[in-house]
N, C-alpha and C positions, 0 to 999 in steps of 0.2 A: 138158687131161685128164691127172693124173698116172696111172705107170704104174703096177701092180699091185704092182712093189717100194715105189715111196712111199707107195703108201696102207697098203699093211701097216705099212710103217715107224713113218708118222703116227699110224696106229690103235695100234701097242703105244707110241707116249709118250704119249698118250693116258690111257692107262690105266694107265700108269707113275704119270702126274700124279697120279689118284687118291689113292693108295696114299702120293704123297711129302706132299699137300697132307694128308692126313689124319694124316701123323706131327710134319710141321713145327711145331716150336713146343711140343712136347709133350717134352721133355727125355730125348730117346730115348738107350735103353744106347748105349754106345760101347767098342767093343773095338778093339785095334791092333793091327795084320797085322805081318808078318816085316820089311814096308820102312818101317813105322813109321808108315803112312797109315792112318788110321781108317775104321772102317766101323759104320753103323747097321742096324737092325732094316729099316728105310727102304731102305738101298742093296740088301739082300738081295731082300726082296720086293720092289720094284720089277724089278731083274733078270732075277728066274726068271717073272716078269709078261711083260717083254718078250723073253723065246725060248723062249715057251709061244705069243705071239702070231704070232710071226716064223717057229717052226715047225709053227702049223700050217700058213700060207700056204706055207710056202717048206719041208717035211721033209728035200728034199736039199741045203741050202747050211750052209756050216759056219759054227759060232759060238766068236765071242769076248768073255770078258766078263769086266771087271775083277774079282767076284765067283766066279763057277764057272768060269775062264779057257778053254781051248781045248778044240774039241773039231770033228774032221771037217777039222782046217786041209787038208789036200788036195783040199777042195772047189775049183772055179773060182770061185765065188762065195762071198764069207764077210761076214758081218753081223762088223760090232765094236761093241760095248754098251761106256758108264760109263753106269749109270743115274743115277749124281749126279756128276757131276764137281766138287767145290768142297765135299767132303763136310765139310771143316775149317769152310767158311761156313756150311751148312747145320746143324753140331751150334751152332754161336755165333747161329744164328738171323737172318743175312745172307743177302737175298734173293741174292747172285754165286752161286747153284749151277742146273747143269741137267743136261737129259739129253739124250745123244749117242749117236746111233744112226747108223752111216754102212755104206755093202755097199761091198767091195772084191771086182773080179771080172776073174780075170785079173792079179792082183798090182796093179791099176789100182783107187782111191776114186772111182767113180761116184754117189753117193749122199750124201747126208749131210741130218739133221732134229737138227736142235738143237732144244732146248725148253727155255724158262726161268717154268716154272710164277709163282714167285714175285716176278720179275720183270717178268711178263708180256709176255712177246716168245718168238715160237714163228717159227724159222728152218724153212727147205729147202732144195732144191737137188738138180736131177739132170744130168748132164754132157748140155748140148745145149738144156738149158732154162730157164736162167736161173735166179736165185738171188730168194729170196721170203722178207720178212720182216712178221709180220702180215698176210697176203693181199696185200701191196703189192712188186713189184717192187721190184728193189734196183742198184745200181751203185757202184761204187767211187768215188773223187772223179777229178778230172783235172789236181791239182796236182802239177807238174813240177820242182817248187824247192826242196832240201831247206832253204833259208831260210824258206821258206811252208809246210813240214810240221807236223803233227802228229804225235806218234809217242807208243804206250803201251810198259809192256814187265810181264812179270810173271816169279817163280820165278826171280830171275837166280842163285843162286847156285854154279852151276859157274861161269859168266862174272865173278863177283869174285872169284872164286881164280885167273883167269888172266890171261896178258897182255893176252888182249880186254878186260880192265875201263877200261884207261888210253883204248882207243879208243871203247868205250860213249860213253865221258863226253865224249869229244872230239865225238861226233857231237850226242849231247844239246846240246851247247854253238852247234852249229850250226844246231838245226830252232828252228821259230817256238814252240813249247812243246812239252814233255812230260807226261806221266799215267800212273799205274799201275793202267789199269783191273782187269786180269787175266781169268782163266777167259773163257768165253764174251761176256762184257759187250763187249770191245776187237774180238773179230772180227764181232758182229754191226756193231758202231761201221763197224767197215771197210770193212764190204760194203756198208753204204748211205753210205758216201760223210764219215762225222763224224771220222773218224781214217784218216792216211794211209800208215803204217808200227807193225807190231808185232812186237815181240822176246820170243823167251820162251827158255828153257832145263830143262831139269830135268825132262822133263814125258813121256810115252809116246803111243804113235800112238791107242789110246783117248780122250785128251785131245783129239783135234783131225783124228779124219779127215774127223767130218761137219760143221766147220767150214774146212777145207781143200778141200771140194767149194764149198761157200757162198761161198767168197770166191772159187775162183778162177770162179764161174760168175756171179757179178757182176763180172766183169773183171780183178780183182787177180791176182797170185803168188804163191804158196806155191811156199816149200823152209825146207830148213833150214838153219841158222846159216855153213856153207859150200856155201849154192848147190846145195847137190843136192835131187832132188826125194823129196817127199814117201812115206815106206816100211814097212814091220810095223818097223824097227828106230830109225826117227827120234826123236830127243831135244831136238831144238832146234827153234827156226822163225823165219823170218824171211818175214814175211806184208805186202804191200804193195797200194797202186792198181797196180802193174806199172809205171807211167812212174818211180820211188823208186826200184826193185828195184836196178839197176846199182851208183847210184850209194850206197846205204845196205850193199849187199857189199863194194863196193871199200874205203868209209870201216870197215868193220867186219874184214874180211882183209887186209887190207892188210901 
């Protein structure tokens, strides 16, 4: 039985979907923000959809959203919204885009419901109750070898402008393959077990709280690119099954 926070949760991407399946495809305006990241007709209303849902349920907890950004952050409890995270895919008409709804409570990501409308795969996850992809339970994989890994990575470009790119490539050179699945595709991969290491860079905690619930509640590790855990300030991630984790840090900070 999930709790009153996931089903509100589930219920505004729900209804997010709506709103995005009926624009997808339909060559919607695009305008670009101060960071240079695009937003549609799509990202907006879907947003003010999902903390019109999430406030009625919930009026005292605070909201953040890539669209109308903060508001109440001194709450103990705070929703974080990207109602499309992948919005570069979604104006090119590439089904890589979803929506990310994760409650952080107590500076702690307890929660997190990924939804990939167009791709059809709808994630969840609550801290104590395992992680859920398409109504089916989920787990990480149990390979221990970074010669038997799989690894994705996406958005690396602060890492090829620095000395980590010589060791990226060094590590690439030692797992059994690489891919760049990116946005939501690579961590849902993760959590049921199809990819065993993911690296990303460049990216904001909207990107990836309610996929940083998901994985680590199928077993895996989230942090970021050195090892710390997951925060409102995180920019990197380095997301594993948990048995990778050590050994894909040390080869990466080394």
């Amino acid at each position: 039985m999930p709790s009153k926070e996931l089903a509100a949760a589930l219920e505004a991407a729900r209804a997010a979907e709506e709103v995005i399946r009926s624009l997808f495809g339909r060559n919607p305006a695009v305008r670009t923000k101060p960071d240079q990241s695009p937003v549609t007709e799509a990202d907006v209303r879907a947003e003010e959809l999902i903390r019109a849902t999430l406030s009625r349920h919930f009026p005292s907890y605070g909201f953040y959203g890539e669209e109308t950004g903060q508001h109440a952050m001194q709450a103990e409890s705070i929703w974080l919204v990207d109602p499309i995270d992948g919005t570069k895919s979604f104006v090119r008409e590439s089904p890589f885009f979803s929506t990310q709804i994760a409650l952080m409570r107590g500076g702690r990501l307890v929660l997190g419901v990924s939804n990939a409308p167009a791709f059809g795969e709808l994630a969840w996850a609550e801290e104590g109750a395992g992680a859920w992809l398409n109504e089916r339970r989920v787990h990480v994989s149990a390979i221990a070898d970074l010669g038997a890994a799989a690894i994705s990575s996406g958005n690396l470009k602060s890492v090829a402008r620095s000395p980590r790119w010589q060791r990226y490539g060094e590590l690439v050179a030692r797992v059994h393959y690489s891919r760049g699945y990116g946005d939501f595709a690579h961590y849902h991969m993760l959590a049921r077990g199809a990819l065993d290491v993911v690296i990303e860079s460049d990216l904001n905690i909207l990107d990836i709280g309610a996929v940083t619930v998901i994985v680590r509640e199928a077993g895996g590790t989230f942090t970021d690119l050195e090892g710390a855990a997951v925060g409102l300030d995180t920019t990197s991630v380095l997301a594993t099954n948990g048995q990778l984790h050590a050994a894909v840090l040390e080869a990466l900070v080394r």
